[in-house]
C-alpha positions as a Markdown table, in Angstrom:
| # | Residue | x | y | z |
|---|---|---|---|---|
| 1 | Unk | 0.3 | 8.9 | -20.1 |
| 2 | Unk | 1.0 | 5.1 | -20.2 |
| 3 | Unk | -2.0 | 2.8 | -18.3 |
| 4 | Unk | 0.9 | 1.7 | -16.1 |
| 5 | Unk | 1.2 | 5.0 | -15.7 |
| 6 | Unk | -2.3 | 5.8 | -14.5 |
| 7 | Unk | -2.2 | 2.9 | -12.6 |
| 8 | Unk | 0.7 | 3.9 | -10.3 |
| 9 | Unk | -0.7 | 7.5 | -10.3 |
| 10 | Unk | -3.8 | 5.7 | -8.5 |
| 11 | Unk | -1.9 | 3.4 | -6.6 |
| 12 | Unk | -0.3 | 7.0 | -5.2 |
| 13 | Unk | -3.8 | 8.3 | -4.4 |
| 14 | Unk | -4.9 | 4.9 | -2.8 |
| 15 | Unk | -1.6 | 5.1 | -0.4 |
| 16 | Unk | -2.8 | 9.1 | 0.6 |
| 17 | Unk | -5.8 | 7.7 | 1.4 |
| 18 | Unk | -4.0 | 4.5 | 3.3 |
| 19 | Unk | -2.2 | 6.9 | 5.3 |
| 20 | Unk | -5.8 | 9.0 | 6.3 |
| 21 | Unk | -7.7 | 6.3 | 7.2 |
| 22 | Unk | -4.7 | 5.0 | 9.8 |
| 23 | Unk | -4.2 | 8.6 | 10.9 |
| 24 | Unk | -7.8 | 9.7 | 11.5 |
| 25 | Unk | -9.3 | 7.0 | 14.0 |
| 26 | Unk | -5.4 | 7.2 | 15.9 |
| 27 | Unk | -6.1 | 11.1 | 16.5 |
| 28 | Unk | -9.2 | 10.0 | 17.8 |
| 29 | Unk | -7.9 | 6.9 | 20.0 |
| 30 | Unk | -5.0 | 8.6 | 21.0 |
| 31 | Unk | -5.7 | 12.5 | 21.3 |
| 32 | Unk | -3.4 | 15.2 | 19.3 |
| 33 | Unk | -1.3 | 15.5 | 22.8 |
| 34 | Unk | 0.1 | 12.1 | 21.5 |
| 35 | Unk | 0.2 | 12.3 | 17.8 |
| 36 | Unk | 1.5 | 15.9 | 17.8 |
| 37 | Unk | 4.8 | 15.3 | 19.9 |
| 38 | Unk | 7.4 | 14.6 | 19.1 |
| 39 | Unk | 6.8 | 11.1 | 20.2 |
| 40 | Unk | 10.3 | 10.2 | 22.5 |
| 41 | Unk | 9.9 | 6.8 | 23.9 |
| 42 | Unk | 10.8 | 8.3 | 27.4 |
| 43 | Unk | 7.2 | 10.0 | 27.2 |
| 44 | Unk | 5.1 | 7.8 | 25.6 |
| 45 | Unk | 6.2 | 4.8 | 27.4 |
| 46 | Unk | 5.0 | 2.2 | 24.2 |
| 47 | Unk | 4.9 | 2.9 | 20.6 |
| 48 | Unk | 2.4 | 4.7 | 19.6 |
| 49 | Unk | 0.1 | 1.7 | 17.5 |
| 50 | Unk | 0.3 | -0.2 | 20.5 |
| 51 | Unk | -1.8 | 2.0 | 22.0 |
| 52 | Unk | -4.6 | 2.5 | 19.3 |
| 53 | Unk | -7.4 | -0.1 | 18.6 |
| 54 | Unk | -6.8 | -3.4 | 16.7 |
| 55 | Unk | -8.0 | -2.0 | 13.6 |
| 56 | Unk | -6.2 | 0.9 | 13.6 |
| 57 | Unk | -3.1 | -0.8 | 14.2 |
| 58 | Unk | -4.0 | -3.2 | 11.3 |
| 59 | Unk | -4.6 | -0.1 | 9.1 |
| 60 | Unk | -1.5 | 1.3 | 9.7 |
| 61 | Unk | 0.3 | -2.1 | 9.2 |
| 62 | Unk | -1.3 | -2.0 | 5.8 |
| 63 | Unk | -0.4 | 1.2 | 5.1 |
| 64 | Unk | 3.3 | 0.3 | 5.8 |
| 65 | Unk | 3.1 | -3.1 | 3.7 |
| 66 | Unk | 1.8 | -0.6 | 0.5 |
| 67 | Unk | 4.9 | 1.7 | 0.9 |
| 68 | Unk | 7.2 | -1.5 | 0.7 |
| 69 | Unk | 4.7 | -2.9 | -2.6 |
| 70 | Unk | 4.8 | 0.1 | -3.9 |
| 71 | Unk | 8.3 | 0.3 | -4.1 |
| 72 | Unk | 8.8 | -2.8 | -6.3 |
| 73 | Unk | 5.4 | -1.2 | -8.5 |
| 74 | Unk | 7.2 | 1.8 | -9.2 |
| 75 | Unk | 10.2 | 0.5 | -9.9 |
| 76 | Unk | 8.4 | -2.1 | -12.6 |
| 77 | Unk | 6.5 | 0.3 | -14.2 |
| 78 | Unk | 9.6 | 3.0 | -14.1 |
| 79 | Unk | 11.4 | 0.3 | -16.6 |
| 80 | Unk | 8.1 | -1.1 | -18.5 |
| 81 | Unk | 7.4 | 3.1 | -19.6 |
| 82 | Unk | 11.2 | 3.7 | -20.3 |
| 83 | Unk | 12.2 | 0.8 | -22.3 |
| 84 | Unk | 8.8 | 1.6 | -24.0 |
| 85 | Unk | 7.5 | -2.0 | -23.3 |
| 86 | Unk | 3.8 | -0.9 | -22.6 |
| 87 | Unk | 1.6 | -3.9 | -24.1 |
| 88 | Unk | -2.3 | -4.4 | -22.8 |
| 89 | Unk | -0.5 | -7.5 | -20.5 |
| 90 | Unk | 1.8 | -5.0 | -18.9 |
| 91 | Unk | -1.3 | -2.6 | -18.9 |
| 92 | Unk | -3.6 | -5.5 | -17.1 |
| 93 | Unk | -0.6 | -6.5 | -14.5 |
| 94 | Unk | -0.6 | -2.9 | -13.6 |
| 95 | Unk | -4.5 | -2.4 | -13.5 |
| 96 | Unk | -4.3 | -6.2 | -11.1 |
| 97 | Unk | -1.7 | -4.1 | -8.7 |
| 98 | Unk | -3.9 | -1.8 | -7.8 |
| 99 | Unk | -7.2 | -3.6 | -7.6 |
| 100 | Unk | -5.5 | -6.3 | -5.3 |
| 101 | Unk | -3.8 | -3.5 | -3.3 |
| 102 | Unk | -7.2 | -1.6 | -2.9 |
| 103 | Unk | -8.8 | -5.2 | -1.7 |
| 104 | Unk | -6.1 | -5.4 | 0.2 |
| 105 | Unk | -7.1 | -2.5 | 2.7 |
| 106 | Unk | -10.4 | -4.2 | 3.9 |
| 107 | Unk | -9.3 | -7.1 | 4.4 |
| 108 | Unk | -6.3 | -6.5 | 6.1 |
| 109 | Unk | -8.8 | -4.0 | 8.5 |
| 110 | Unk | -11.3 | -6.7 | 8.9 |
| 111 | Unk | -8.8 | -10.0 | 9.2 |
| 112 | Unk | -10.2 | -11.6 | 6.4 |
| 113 | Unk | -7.6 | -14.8 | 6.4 |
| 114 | Unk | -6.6 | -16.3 | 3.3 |
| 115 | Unk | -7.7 | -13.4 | 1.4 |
| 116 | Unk | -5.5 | -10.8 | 2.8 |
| 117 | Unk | -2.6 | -12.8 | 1.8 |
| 118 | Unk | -4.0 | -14.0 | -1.7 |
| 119 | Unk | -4.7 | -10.1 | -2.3 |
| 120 | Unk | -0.9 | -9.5 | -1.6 |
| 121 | Unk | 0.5 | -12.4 | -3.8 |
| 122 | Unk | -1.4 | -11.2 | -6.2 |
| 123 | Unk | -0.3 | -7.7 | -6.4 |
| 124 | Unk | 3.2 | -9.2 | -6.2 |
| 125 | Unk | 2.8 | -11.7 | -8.9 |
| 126 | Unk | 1.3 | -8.6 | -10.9 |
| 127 | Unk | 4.6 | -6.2 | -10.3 |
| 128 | Unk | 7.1 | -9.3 | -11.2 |
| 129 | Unk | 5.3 | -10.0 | -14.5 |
| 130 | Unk | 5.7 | -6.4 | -15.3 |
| 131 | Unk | 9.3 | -6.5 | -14.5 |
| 132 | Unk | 9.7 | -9.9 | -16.4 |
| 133 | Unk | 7.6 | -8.0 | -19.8 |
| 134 | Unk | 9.8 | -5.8 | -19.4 |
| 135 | Unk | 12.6 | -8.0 | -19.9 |
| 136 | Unk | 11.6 | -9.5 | -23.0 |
C-alpha cells in the first residue's frame, strides 16, 4: 500500500472516530428518545444540534467539515496512486492532511481561533499539492 494510501486509510479511522465523539455526548445531552426517532421536524420542534451543548454541536460541525475534506483527499490520492505518481512530497502532503485534520478536532471543540482555520488551510493546501504532483 502507497503512504497516501495509509494516510487516507487513517484519515477514515479519524472520521469513525469524528463521528463517535459527536454522537456519544448528544446521546447523553439529548436522551435515545431523540436520537433514535426518526427525527420529523414536527416532533422535535428544532434540529437536533441545536439542542445539544456548544461543544457538541462544534464536534459535529467538525465532523461534517471532514466528510467535505475528505472528499477532495480521496479524490487526490485516488489519482496520485493511479497515475502511479507516489513521490515522498506526495507522501508528506498526505501524512500533513491527516495531522492537520487530527488538530483540527480539538481545536474546532475548544474554539481555538486562528488555529482552527490555519489547521484547515493547511490540510487544503496539503490535498491541492497532491492533486497538482499529480499533474506533473
Amino acid at each position: 500500500m502507497t503512504p497516501e494510501l495509509t494516510a487516507l486509510t487513517l484519515a477514515a479511522i479519524l472520521q469513525i472516530g469524528q463521528i463517535v465523539l459527536m454522537a456519544v455526548p448528544a446521546n447523553l445531552e439529548l436522551g435515545t428518545g431523540k436520537t433514535l426517532s426518526p427525527r420529523d421536524p414536527d416532533r422535535l420542534k428544532k434540529p437536533l444540534m441545536e439542542q445539544v451543548s456548544r461543544r457538541t454541536a462544534r464536534l459535529h460541525r467538525a465532523m461534517n467539515n471532514h466528510f467535505e475534506g475528505l472528499i477532495l483527499f480521496s479524490i487526490a490520492v485516488l489519482v496520485v496512486t493511479l497515475a502511479e505518481k507516489s513521490t515522498p512530497f506526495t507522501a508528506a502532503c498526505a501524512y500533513t492532511y491527516l495531522v492537520a485534520r487530527v488538530l483540527y478536532v480539538p481545536a474546532y471543540a475548544f474554539g481555538w481561533v486562528p488555529w482552527r482555520s490555519l489547521f484547515w488551510a493547511v490540510g487544503l493546501l496539503a490535498t491541492l499539492l497532491l492533486l497538482v504532483a499529480a499533474l506533473l
